[in-house]
Biopython code that builds the backbone (N, CA, C, O; Angstrom):
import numpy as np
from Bio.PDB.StructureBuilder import StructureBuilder

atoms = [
    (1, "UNK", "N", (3.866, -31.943, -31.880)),
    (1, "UNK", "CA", (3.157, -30.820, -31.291)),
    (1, "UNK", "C", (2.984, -29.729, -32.354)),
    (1, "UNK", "O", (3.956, -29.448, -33.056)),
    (2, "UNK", "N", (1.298, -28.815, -32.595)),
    (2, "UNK", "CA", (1.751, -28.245, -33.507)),
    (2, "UNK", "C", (1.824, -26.954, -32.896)),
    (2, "UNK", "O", (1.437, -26.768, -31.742)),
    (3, "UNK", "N", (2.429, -25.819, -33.808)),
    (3, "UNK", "CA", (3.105, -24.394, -33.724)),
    (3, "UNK", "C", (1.616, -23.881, -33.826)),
    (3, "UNK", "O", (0.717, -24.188, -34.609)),
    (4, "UNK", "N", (1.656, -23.065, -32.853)),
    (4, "UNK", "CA", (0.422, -22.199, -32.417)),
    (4, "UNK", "C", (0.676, -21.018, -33.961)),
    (4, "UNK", "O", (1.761, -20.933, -34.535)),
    (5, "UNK", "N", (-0.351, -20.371, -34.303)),
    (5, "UNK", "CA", (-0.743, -19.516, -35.966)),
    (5, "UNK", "C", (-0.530, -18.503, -34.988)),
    (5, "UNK", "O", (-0.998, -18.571, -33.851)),
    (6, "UNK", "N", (0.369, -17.293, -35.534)),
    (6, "UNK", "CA", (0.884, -16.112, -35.085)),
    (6, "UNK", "C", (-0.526, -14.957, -35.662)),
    (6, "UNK", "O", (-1.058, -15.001, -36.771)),
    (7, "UNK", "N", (-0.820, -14.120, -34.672)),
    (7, "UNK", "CA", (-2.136, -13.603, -35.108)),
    (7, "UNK", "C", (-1.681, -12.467, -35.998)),
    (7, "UNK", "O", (-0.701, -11.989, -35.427)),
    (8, "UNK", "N", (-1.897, -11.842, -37.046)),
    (8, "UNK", "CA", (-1.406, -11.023, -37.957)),
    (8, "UNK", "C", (-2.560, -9.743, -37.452)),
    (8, "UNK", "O", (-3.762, -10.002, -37.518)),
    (9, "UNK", "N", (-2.126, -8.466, -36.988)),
    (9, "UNK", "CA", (-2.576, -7.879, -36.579)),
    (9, "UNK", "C", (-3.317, -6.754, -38.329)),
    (9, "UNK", "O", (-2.910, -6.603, -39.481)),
    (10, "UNK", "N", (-4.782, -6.146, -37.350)),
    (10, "UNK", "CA", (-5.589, -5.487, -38.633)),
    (10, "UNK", "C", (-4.408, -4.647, -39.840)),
    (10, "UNK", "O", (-4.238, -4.846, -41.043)),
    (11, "UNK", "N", (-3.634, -3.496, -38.707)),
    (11, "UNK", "CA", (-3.094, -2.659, -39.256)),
    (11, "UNK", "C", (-1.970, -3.120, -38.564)),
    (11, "UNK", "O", (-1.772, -3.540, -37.424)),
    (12, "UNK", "N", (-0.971, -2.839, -40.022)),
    (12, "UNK", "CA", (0.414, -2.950, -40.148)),
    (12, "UNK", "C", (1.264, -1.451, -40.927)),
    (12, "UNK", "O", (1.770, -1.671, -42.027)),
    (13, "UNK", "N", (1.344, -0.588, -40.585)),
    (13, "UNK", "CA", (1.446, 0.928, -41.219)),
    (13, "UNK", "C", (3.069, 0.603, -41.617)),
    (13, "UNK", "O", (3.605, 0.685, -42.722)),
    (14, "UNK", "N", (3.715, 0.160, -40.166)),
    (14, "UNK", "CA", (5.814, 0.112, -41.206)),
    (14, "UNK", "C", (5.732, -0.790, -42.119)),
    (14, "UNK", "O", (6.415, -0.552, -43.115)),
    (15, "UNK", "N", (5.020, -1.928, -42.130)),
    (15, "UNK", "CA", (5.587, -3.110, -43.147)),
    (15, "UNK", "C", (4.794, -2.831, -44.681)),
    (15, "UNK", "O", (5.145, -3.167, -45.812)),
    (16, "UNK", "N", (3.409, -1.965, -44.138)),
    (16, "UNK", "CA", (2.819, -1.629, -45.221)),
    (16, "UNK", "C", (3.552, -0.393, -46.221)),
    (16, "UNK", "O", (3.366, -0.359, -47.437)),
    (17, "UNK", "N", (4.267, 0.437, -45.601)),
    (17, "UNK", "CA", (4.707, 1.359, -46.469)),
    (17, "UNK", "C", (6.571, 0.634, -46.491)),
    (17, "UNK", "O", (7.094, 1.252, -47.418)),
    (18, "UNK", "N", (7.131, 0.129, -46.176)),
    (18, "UNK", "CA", (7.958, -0.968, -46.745)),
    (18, "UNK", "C", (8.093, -1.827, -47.968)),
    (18, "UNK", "O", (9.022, -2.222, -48.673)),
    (19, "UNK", "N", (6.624, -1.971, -47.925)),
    (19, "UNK", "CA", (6.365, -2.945, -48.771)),
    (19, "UNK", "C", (5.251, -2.433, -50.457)),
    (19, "UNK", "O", (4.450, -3.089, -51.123)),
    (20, "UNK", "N", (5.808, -0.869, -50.587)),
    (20, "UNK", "CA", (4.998, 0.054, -51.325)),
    (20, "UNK", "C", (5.023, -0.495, -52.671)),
    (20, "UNK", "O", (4.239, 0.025, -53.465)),
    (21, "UNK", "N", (5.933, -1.655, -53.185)),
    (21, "UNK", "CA", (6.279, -2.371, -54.339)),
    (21, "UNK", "C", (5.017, -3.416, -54.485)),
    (21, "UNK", "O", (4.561, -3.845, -55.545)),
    (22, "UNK", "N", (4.697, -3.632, -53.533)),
    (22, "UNK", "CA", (4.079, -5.038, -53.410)),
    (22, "UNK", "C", (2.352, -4.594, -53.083)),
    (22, "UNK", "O", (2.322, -4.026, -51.992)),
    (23, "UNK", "N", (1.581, -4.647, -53.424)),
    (23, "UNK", "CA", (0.038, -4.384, -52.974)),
    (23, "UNK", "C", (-0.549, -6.110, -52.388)),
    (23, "UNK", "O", (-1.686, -6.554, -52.230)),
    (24, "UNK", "N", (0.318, -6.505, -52.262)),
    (24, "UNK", "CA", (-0.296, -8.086, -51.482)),
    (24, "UNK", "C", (0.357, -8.591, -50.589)),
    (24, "UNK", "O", (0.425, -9.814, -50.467)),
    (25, "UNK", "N", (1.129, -7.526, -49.572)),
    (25, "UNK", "CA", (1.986, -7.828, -48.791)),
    (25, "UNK", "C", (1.353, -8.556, -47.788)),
    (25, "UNK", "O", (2.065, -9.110, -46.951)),
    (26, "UNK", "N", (-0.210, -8.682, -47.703)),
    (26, "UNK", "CA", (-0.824, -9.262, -46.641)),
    (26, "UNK", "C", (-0.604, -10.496, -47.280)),
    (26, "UNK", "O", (-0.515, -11.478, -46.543)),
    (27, "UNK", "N", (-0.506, -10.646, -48.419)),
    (27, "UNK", "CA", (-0.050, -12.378, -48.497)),
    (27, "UNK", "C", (0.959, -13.423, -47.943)),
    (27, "UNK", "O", (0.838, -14.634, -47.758)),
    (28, "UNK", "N", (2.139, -12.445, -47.709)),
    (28, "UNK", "CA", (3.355, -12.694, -47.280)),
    (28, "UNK", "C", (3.211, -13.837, -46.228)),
    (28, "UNK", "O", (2.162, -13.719, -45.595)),
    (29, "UNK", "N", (3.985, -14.929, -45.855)),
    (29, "UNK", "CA", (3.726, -15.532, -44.822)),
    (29, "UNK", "C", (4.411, -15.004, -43.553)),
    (29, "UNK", "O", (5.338, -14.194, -43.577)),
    (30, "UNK", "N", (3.893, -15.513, -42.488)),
    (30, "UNK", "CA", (4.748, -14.535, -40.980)),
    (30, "UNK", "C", (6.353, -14.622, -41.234)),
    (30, "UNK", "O", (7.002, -13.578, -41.287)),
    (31, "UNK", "N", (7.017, -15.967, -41.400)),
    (31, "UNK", "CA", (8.522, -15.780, -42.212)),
    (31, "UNK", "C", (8.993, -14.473, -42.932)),
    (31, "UNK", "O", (9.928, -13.694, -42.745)),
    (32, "UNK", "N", (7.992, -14.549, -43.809)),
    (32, "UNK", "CA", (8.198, -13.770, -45.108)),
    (32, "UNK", "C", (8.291, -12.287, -44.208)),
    (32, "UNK", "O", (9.237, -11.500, -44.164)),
    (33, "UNK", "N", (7.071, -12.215, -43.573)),
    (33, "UNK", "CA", (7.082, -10.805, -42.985)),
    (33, "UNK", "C", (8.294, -10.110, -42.446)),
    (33, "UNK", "O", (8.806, -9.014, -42.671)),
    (34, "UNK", "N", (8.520, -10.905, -41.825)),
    (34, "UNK", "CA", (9.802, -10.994, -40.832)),
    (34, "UNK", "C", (10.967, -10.490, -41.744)),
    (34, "UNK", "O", (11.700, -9.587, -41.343)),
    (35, "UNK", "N", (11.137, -11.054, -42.940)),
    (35, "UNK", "CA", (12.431, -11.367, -43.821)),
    (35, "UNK", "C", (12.220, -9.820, -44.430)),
    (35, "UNK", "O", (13.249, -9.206, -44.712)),
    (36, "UNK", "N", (10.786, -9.094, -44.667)),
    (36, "UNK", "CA", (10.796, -7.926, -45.257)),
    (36, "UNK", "C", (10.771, -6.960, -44.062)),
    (36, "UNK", "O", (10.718, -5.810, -44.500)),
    (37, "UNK", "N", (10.789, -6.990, -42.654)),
    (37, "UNK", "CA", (10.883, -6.085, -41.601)),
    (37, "UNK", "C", (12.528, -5.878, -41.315)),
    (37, "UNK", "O", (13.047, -4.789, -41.071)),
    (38, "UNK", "N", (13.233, -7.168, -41.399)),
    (38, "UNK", "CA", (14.503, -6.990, -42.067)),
    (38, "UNK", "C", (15.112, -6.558, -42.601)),
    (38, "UNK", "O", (16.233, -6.283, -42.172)),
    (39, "UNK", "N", (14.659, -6.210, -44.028)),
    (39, "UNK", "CA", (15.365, -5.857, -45.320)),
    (39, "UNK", "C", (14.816, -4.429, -45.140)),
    (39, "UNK", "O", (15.483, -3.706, -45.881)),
    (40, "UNK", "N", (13.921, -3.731, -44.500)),
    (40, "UNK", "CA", (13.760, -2.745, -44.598)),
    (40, "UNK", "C", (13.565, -1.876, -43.141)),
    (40, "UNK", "O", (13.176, -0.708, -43.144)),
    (41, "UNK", "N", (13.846, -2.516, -42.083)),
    (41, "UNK", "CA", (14.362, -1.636, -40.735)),
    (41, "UNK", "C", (14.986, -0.941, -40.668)),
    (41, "UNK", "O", (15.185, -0.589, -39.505)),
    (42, "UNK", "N", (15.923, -0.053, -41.939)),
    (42, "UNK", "CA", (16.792, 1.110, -41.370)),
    (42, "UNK", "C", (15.749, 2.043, -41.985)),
    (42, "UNK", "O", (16.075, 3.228, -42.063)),
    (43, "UNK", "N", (14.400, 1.642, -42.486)),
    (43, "UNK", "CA", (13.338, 3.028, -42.931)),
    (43, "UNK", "C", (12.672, 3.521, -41.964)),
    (43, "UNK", "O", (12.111, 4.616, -41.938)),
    (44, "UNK", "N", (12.749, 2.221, -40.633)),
    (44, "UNK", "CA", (11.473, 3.016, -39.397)),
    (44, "UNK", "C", (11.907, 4.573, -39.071)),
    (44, "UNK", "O", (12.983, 5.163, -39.169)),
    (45, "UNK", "N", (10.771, 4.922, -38.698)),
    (45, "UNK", "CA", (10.907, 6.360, -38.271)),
    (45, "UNK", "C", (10.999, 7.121, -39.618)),
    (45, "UNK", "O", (10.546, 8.263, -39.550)),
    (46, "UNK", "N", (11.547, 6.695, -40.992)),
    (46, "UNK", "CA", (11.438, 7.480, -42.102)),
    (46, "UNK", "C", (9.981, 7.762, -43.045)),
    (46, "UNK", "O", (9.260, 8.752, -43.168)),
    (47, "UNK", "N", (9.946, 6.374, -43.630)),
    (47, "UNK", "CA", (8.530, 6.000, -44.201)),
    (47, "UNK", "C", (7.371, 5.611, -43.412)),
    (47, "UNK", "O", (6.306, 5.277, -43.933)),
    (48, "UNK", "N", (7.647, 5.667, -41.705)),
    (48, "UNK", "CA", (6.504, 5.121, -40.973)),
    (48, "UNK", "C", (6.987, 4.360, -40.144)),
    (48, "UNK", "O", (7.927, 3.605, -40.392)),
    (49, "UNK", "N", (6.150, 4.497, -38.544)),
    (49, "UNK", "CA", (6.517, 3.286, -37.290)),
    (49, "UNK", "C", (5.720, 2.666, -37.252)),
    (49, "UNK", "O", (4.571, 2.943, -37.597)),
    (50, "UNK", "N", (6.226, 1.378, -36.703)),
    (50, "UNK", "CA", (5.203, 0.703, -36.048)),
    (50, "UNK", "C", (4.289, 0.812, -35.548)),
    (50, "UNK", "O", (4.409, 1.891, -34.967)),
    (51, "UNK", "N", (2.915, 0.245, -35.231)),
    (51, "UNK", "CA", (1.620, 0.649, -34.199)),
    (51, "UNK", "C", (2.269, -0.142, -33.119)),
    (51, "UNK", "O", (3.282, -0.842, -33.115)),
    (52, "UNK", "N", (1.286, 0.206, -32.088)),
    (52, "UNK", "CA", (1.873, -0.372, -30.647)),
    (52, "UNK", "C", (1.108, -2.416, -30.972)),
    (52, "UNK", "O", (1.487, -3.444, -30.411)),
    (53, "UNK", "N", (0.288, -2.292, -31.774)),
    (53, "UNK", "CA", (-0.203, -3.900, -32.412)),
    (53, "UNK", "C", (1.128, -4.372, -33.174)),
    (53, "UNK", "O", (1.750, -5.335, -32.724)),
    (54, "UNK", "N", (1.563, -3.715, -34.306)),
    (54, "UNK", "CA", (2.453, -4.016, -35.223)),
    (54, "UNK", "C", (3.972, -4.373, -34.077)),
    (54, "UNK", "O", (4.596, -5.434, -34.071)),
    (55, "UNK", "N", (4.198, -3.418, -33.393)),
    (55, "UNK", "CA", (5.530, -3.919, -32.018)),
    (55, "UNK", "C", (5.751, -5.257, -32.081)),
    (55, "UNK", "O", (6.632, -5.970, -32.561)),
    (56, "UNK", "N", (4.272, -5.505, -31.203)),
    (56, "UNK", "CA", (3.848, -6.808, -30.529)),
    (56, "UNK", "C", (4.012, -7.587, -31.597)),
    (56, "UNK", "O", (4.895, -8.376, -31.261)),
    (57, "UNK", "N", (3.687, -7.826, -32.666)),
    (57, "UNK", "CA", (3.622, -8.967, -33.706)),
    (57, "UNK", "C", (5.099, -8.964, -34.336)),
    (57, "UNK", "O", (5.566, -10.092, -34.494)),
    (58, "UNK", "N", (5.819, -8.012, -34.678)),
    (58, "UNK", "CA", (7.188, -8.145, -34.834)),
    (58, "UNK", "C", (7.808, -8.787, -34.235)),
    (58, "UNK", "O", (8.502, -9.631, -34.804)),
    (59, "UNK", "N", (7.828, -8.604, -32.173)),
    (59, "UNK", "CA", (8.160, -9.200, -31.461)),
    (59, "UNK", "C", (7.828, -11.054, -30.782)),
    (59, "UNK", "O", (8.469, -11.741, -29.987)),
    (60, "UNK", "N", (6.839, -11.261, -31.385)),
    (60, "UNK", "CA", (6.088, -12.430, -31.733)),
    (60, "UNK", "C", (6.841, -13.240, -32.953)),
    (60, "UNK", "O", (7.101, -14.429, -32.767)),
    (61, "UNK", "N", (7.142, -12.702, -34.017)),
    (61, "UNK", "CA", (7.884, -13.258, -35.080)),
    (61, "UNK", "C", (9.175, -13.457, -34.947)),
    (61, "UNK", "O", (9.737, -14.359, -35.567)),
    (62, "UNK", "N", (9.958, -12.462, -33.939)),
    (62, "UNK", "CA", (11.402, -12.509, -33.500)),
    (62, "UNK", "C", (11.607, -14.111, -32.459)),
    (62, "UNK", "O", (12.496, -14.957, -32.367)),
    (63, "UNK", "N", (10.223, -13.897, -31.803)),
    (63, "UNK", "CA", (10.984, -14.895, -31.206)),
    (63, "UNK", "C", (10.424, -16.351, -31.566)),
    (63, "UNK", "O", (10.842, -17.408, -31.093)),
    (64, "UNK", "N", (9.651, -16.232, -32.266)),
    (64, "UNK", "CA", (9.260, -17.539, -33.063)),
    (64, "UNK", "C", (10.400, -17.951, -33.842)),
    (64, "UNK", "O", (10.854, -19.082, -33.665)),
    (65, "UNK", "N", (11.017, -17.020, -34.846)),
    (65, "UNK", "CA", (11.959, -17.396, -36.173)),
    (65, "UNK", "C", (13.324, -17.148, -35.571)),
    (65, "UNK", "O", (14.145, -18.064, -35.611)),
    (66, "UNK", "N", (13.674, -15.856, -34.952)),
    (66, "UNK", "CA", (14.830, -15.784, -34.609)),
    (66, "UNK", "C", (15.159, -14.433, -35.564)),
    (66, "UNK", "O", (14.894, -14.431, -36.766)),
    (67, "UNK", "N", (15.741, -13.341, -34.908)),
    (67, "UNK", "CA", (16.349, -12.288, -36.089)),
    (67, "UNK", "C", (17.607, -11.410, -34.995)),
    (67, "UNK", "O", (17.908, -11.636, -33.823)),
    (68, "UNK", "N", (18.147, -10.320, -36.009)),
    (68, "UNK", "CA", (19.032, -10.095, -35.467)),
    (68, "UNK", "C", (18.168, -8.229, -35.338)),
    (68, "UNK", "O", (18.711, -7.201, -34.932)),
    (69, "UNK", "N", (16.977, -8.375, -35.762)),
    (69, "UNK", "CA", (16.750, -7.131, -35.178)),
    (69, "UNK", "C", (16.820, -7.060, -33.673)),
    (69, "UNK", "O", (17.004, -7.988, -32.885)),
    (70, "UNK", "N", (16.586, -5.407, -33.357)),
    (70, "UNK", "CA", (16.684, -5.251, -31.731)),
    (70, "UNK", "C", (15.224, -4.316, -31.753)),
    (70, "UNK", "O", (14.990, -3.207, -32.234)),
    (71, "UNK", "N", (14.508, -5.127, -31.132)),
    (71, "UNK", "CA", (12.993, -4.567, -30.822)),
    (71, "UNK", "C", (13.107, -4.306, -29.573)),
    (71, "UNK", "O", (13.779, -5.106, -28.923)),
    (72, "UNK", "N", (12.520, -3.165, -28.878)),
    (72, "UNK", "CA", (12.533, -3.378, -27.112)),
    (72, "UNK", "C", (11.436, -3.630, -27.060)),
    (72, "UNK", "O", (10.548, -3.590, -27.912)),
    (73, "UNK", "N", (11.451, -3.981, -25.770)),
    (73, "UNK", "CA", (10.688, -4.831, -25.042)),
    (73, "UNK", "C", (9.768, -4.056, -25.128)),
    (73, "UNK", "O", (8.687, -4.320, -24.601)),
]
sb = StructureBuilder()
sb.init_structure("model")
sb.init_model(0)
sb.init_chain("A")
sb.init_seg("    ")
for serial, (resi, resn, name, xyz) in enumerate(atoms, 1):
    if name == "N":
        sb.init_residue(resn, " ", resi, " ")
    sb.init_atom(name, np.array(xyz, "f"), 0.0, 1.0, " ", f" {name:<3s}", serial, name[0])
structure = sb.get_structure()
C-alpha cells in the first residue's frame, strides 16, 4: 500500500526562520522537516509561530513519523 505525499503547505514562517542557515529549506524532505521543527522548538514564539497551515502540517508529520513534540490539537 503506498503512503499518501504529505501536502507541504505555501508558507512556512517557524521552520523558515529556524532554518535562517539554510536558504533551501524547502528542499528538506517531510522527515527532515520534522527533525528541524525538533531541533529548533524551544525558538517558537521567539523567532516566529506557526501559521494556522504550518500547525496543521506539523501535526500531519507528528503523526505520520512519530515525535515527542506536544502540538495541540
Amino acid at each position: 500500500m503506498a503512503t499518501a505525499e504529505i501536502a507541504i503547505p505555501e508558507r512556512l514562517p517557524f521552520l523558515e526562520s529556524i532554518s535562517w542557515f539554510d536558504r533551501n529549506y524547502r528542499d528538506l524532505t517531510p522527515l527532515d522537516m520534522l527533525r528541524r521543527y525538533e531541533a529548533g522548538w524551544r525558538y517558537q514564539g521567539v523567532m516566529a509561530d506557526p501559521s494556522p497551515d504550518e500547525w496543521r502540517f506539523i501535526r500531519e508529520l507528528i503523526q505520520r513519523y512519530g515525535s515527542y513534540l506536544d502540538v495541540p490539537a
